[in-house]
C-alpha positions as CSV (number, residue, x, y, z in Angstrom):
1,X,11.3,-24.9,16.5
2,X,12.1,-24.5,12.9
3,X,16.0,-24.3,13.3
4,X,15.0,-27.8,14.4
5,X,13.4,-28.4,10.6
6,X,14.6,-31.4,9.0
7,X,12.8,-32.0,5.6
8,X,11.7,-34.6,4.0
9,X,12.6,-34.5,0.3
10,X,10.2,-36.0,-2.8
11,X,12.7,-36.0,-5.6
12,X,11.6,-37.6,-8.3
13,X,12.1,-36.2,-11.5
14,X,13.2,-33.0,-9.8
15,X,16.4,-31.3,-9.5
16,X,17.3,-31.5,-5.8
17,X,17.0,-27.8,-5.2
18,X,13.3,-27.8,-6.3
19,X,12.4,-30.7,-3.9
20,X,13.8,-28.6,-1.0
21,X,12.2,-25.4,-2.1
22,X,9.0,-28.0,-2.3
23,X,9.4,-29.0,0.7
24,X,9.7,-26.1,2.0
25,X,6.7,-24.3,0.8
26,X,4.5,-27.7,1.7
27,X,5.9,-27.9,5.7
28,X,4.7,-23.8,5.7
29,X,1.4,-24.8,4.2
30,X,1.0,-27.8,6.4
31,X,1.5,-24.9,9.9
32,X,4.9,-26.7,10.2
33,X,6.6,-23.9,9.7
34,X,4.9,-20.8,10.8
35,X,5.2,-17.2,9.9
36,X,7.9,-15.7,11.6
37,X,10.0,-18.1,12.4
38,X,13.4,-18.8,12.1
39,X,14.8,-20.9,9.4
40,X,18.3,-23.2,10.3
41,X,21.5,-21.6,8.6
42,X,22.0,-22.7,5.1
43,X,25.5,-24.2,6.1
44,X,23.8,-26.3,8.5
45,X,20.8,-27.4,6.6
46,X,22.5,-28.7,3.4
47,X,24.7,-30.9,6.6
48,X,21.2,-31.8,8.1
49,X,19.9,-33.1,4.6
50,X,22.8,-34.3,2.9
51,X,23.0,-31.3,-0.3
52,X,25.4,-29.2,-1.3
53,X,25.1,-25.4,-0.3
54,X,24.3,-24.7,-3.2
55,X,21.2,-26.2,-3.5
56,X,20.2,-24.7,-0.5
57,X,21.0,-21.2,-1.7
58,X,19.0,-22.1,-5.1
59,X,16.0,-23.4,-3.1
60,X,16.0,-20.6,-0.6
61,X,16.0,-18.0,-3.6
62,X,12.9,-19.9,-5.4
63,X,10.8,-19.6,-1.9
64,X,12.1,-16.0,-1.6
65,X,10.6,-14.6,-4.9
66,X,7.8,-16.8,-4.2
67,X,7.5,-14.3,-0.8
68,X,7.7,-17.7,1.2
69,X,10.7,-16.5,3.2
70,X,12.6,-13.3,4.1
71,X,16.4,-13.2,4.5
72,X,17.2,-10.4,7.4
73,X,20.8,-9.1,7.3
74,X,22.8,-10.4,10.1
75,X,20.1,-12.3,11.4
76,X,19.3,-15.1,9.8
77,X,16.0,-16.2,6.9
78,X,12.8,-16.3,8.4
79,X,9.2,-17.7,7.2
80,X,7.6,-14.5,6.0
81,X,5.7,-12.4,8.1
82,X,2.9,-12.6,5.8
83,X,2.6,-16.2,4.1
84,X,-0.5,-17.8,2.7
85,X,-2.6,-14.2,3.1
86,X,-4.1,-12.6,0.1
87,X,-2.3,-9.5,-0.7
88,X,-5.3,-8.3,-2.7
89,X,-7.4,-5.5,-1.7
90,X,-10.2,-6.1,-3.4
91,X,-12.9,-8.0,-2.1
92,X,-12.7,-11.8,-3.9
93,X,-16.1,-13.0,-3.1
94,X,-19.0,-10.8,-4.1
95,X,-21.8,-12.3,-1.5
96,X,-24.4,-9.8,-1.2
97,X,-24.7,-10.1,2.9
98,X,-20.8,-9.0,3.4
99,X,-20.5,-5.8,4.7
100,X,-17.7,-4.4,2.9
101,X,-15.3,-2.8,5.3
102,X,-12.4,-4.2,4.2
103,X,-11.8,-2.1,0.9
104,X,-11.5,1.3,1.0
105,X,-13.7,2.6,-1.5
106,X,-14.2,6.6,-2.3
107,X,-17.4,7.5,-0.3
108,X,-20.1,6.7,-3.3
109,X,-22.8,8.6,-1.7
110,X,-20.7,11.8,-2.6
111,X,-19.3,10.5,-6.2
112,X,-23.3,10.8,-7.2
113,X,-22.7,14.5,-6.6
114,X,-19.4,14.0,-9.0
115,X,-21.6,12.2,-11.9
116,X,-23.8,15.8,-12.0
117,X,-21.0,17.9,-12.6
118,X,-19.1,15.7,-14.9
119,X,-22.5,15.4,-17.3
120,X,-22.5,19.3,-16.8
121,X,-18.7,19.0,-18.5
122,X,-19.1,17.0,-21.2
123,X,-21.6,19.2,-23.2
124,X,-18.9,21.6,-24.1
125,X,-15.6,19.4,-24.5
126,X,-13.4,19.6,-27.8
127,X,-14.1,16.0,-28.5
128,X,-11.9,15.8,-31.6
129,X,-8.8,17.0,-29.8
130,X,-9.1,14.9,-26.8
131,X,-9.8,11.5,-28.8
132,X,-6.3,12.0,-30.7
133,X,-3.6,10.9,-29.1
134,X,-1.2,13.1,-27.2
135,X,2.1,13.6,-25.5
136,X,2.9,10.6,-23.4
137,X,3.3,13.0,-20.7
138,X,-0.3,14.4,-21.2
139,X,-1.3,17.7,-22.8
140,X,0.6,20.6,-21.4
141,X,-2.5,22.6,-20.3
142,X,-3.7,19.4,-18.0
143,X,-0.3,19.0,-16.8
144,X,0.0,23.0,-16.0
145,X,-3.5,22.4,-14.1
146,X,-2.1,19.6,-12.5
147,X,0.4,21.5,-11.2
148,X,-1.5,24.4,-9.8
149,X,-3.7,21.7,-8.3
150,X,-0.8,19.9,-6.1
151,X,0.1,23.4,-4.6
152,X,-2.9,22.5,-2.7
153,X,-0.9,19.8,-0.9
154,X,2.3,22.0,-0.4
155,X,3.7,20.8,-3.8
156,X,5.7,23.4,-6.3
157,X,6.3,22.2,-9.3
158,X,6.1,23.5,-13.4
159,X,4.2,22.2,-16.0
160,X,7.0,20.2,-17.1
161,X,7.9,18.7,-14.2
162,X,4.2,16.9,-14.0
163,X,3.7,13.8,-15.8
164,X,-0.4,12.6,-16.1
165,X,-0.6,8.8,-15.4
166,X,-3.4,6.7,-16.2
167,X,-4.0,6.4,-12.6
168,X,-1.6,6.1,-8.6
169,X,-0.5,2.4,-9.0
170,X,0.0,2.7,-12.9
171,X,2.6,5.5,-11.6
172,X,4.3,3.5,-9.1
173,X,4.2,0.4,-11.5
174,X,6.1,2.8,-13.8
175,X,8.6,4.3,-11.5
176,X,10.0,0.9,-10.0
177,X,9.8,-0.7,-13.5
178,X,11.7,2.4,-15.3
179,X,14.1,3.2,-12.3
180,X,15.1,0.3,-10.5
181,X,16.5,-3.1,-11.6
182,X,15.6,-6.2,-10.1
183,X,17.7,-7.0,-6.8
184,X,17.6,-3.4,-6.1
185,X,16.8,-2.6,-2.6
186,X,13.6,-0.1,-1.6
187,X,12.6,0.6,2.2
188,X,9.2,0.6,2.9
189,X,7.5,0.9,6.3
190,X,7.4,-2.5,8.2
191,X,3.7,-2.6,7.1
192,X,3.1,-1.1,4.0
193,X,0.4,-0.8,1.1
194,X,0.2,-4.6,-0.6
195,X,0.2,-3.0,-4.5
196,X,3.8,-2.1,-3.7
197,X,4.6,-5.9,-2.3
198,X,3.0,-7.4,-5.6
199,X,4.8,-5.3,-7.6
200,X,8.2,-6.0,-6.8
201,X,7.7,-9.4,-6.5
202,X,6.7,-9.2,-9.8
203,X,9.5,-7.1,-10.8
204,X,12.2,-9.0,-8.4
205,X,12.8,-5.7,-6.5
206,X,13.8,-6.3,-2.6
207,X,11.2,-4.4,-0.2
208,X,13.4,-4.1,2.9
209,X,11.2,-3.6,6.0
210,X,11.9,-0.3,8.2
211,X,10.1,-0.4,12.0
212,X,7.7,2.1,12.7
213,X,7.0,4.9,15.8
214,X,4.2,6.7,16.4
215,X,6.0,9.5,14.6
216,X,6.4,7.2,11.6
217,X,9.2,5.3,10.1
218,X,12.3,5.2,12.5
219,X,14.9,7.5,10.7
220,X,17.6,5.5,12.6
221,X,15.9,2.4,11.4
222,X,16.3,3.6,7.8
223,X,20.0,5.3,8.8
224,X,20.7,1.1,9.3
225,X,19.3,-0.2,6.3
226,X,21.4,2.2,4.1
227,X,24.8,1.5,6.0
228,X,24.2,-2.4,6.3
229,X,21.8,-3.3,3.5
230,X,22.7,-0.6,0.2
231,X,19.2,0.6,-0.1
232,X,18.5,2.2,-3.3
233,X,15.1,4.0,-2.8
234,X,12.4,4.5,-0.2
235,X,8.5,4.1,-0.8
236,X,6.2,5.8,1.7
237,X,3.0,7.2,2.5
238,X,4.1,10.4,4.8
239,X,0.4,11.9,5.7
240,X,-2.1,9.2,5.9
241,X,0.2,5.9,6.3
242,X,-1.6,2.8,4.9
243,X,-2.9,1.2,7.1
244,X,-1.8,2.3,10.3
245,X,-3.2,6.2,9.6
246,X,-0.6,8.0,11.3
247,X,0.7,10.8,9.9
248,X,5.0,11.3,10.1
249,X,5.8,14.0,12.0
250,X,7.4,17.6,9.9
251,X,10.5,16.5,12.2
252,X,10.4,13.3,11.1
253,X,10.3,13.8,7.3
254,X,13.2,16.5,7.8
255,X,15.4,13.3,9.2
256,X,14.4,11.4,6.6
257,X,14.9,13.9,3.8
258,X,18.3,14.0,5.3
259,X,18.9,10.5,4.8
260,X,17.7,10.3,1.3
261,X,20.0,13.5,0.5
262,X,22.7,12.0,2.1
263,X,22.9,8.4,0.6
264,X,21.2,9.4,-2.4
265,X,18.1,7.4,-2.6
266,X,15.1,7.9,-4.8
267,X,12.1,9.0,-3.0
268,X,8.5,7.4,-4.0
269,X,6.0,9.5,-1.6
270,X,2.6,8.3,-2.7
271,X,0.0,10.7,-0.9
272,X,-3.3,8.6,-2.4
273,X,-4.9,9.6,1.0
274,X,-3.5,13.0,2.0
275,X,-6.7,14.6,0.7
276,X,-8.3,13.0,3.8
277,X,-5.4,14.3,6.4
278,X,-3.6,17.4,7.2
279,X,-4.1,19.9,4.8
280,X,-1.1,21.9,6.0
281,X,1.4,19.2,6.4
282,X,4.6,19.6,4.0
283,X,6.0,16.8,2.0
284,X,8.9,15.0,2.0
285,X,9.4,15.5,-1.7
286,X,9.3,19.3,-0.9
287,X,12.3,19.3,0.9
288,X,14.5,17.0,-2.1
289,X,12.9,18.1,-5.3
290,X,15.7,16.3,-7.0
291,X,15.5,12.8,-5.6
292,X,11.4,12.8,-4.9
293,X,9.0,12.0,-6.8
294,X,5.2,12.6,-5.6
295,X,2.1,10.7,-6.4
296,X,-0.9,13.0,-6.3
297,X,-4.1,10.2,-7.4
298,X,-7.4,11.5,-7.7
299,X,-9.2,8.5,-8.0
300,X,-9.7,8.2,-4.2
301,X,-11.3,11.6,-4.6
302,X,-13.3,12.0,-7.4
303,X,-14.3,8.1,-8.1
304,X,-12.5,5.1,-9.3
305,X,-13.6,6.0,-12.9
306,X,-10.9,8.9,-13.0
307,X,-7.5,6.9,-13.7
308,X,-5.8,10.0,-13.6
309,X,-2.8,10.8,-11.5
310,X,-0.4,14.2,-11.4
311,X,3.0,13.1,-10.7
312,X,5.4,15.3,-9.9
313,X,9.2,14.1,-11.4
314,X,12.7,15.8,-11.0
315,X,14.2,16.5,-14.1
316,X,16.6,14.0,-14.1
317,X,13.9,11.6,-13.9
318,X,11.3,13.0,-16.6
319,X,12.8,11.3,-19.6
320,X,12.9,7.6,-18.1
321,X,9.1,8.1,-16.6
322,X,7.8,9.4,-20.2
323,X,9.2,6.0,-21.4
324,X,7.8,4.2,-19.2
325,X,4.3,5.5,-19.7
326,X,4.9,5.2,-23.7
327,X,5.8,1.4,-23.3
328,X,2.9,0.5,-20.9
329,X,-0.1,2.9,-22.0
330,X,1.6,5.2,-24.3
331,X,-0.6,7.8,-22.5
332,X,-3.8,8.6,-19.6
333,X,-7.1,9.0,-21.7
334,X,-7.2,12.6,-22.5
335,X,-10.8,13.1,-22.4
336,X,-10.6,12.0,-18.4
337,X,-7.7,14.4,-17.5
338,X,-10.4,16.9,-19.4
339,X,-12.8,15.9,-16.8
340,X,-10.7,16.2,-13.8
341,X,-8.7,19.5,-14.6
342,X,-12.7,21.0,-15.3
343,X,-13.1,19.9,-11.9
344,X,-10.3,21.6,-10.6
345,X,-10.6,24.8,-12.6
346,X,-14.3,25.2,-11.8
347,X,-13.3,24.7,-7.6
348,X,-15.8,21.4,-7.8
349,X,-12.7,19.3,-7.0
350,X,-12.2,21.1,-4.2
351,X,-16.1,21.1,-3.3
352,X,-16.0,17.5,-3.7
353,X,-12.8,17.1,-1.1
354,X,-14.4,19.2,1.5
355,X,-17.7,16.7,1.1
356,X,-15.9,14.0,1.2
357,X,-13.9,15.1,4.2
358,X,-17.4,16.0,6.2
359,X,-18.9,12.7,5.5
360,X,-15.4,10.7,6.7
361,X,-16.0,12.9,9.4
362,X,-19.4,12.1,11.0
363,X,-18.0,8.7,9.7
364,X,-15.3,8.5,12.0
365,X,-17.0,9.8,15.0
366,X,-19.7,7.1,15.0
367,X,-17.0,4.7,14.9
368,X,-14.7,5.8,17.7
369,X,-17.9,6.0,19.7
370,X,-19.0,2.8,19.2
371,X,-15.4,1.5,19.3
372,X,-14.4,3.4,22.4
373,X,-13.6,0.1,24.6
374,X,-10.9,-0.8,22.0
375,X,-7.5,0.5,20.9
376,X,-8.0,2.6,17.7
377,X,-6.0,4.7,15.8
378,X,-7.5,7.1,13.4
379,X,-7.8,10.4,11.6
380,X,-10.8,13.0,12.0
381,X,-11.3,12.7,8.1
382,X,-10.0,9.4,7.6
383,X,-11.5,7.2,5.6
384,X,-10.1,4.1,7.8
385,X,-9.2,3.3,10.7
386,X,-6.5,0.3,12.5
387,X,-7.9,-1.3,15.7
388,X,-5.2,-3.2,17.9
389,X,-7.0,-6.5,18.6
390,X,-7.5,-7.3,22.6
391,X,-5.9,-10.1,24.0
392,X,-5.7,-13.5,22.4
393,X,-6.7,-12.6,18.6
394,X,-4.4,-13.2,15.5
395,X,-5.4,-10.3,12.8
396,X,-5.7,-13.5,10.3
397,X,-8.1,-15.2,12.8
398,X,-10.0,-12.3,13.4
399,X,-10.8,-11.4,9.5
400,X,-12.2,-15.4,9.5
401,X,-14.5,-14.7,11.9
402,X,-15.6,-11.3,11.2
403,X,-16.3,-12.6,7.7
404,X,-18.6,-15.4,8.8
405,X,-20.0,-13.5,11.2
406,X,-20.7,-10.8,7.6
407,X,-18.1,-8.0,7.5
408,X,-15.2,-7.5,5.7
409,X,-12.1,-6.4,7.2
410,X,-8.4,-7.0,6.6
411,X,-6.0,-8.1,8.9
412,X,-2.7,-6.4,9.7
413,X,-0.5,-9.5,7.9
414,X,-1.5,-8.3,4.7
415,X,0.6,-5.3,4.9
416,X,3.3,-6.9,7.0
417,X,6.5,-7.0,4.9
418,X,9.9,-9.1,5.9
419,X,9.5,-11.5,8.7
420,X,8.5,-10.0,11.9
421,X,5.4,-10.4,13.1
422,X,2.3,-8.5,12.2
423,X,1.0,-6.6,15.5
424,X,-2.6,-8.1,16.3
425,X,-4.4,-5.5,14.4
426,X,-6.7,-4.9,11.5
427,X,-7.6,-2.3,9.0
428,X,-11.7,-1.0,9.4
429,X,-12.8,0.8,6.1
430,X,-15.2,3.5,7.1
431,X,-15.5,4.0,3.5
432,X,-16.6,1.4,2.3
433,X,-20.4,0.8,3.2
434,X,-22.5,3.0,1.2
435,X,-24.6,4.5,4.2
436,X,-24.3,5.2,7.8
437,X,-27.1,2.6,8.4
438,X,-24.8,0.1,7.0
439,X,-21.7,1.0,8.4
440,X,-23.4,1.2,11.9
441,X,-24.7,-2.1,11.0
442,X,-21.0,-3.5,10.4
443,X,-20.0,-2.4,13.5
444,X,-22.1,-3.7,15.6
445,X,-21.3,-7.2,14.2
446,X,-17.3,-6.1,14.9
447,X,-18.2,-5.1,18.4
448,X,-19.8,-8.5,18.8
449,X,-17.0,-10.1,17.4
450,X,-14.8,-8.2,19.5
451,X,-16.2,-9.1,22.7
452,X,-17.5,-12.6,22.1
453,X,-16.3,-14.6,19.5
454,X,-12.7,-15.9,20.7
455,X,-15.1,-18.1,22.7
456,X,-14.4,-21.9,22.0
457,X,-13.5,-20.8,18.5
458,X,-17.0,-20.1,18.0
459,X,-18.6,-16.9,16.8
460,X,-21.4,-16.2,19.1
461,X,-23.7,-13.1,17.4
């Protein structure tokens, strides 16, 4: 047991607090310390290894912003839940035999209809305006577009009141930079999207992990963290969560809008993949316009080449967000907000969503067919999907083998924040192959996976 851990400390030509936080980090490497477990109370290490306290408080903190360990109010500091995973979602080795259903990419086969109408834009554009630079904010007219375009997804907002961002994790980047200092406190779902866990480790923001229903994030699990642990804003993904899929109940987000009102915390809904859910469904941000800021991307649905996001700021906000945009890019590229309001104003955005939505569609269904012996959770449009693993598989484990066996998938630590345990699950792009062949292809080799390769260690295919 790790309250049983007794270091052995290396000192050298280090200060004693570095050897421990060494020490630390090489035990976890070595397995002898795995994720989730408990580590012994501060008081009683330093006693255990002959230190001061204080050292042991300065070597806990290194491992902490390292995202080593997690420190639980009440409870104790645990190995964290997600230690020695990559937190990257993009794919690192480019083999050409890896199916790729890891990644969620934005259905390619339709972005080929996208490249038509974009060449069909670009013969008409006012070039010499839009290579100038503008507002930081972006030009009014794309941001008045932008704003039509988010009453789409139940979002009223002015002109004014939308910023243009070069893109949805450029906007989140901004927002925690610009409105948080480090140490601040944000609740996130207990497994969450990993560009929001690199980011505040980079920013030393604390990502406090809130559990999860089937309805979403527990409101009287956030209710806790904002009595015991002085949250000062909440991240989520209301609609299409990432990457369980499940979409928070209207009853839910009302209880949480509550909360936020009530202990006035700054709201960061990010709805990359609402496009692909419930049209209908209402926002948190709708129901506290002055604490919520929403995150409307595009990218997802017109291509990766449009680095254009319509954010949606209260006014208190507005001022602080511009800067932040000013100091990072100083602006989005005006020529590609031309592109993407053209798509909106002509109703080809739109066309594009609903093709999109089709082919995630047929997508889906061939994949809860094929998958029908397993546990899966998914959405009819989704463009992924989150398998529980059957008995005896690690999420970890299983992405090992899945790769060697030649498909990409990513296991449910990656998203796991804090230190409890990652359910035994993993996130299936269905996006991600370019053609039904290919993703029937992939999984096959999952199904085969599934069913015979915790044998002996061995993948048998």
């Amino acid at each position: 047991m790790s309250n049983e851990w007794n270091p052995t400390l290396e000192i050298g030509n280090k200060s004693l607090y570095i050897a421990l936080a060494d020490a630390l980090e090489s035990d976890i490497n070595l397995g002898i310390l795995k994720p989730g477990e408990k580590l012994p109370p501060q008081r009683e290490l330093a006693e255990r290894i002959g230190v001061n306290l204080s050292t042991v408080t300065r070597a806990l903190r290194v491992c902490e912003l390292k995202g080593l360990i997690s420190g639980v109010v009440g409870r104790g500091t645990f190995v964290a839940a997600d230690v020695k995973v990559s937190l990257s979602l993009i794919s690192q080795d480019k083999t050409l035999n890896i199916i790729e259903m890891g990644q969620v990419l934005p259905l390619y086969v339709i972005d080929r209809v996208t490249s038509r109408m974009v060449k069909d834009s670009l013969r008409d554009m006012d070039m010499e305006r839009l290579i100038r630079y503008s507002d930081p904010a972006g030009h009014l007219n794309h941001r008045a577009i932008g704003a039509e375009w988010l009453k789409r997804f139940k979002i009223n907002a002015s002109a004014e009141e939308i910023l243009i961002t070069p893109g949805s994790q450029n906007a989140l980047a901004i927002c925690l930079l610009t409105l948080f200092d480090p140490g601040d406190r944000i609740a996130v779902d207990s497994l969450t999207y990993p560009g929001i866990k690199t980011l505040a480790a980079l920013l030393g923001l604390r990502l406090v992990p809130i559990e999860m229903t089937n309805d979403g994030m527990s409101p009287q699990g956030l209710l806790n963290a904002c009595k015991n642990e002085g949250i000062k804003g909440i991240y989520l993904m209301p609609e299409v969560q990432n990457p369980t899929t499940r979409a928070m109940t209207q009853e839910c987000r009302e209880q949480i809008a509550d909360i936020v009102t009530k202990y006035n915390l700054l709201l960061i809904e990010d709805d990359t993949y609402g496009y692909t859910g419930n049209l209908e469904s209402v926002p948190i941000s709708a129901y506290v316009p002055r604490q919520g800021i929403y995150i409307g991307g595009t990218s997802k649905l017109l291509g990766p080449g449009f680095r254009i996001s319509f954010v949606r700021v209260p006014e208190a906000y507005i001022e602080l967000i511009e800067k932040g945009l000013l100091n990072t890019t100083w602006m989005a590229s005006p020529i590609t907000a031309e592109l993407v309001t053209r798509l909106i104003t002509t109703g080809k955005a739109e066309t594009i969503m609903e093709g999109k939505r089709e082919e995630a569609r047929i997508r889906n269904e061939l994949a809860l067919k094929m998958l029908h012996k397993y546990d899966v959770v998914s959405r009819p449009c989704g463009f992924f999907q989150w398998l529980f693993l059957p008995a005896g598989w690690q999420g970890r484990e299983f992405e090992l083998f899945a790769r060697e066996a030649g498909v990409q998938v990513f296991c449910a630590e990656k998203f796991a924040v804090g230190s409890s345990l990652a359910p035994s699950a993993i996130r299936i792009s269905l996006s991600g192959p370019d053609t039904i062949v290919e993703l029937e292809k992939g999984l096959s080799i999952l199904k085969c996976v599934l069913h015979k390769g915790y044998e002996n260690q061995t993948i048998i295919i």
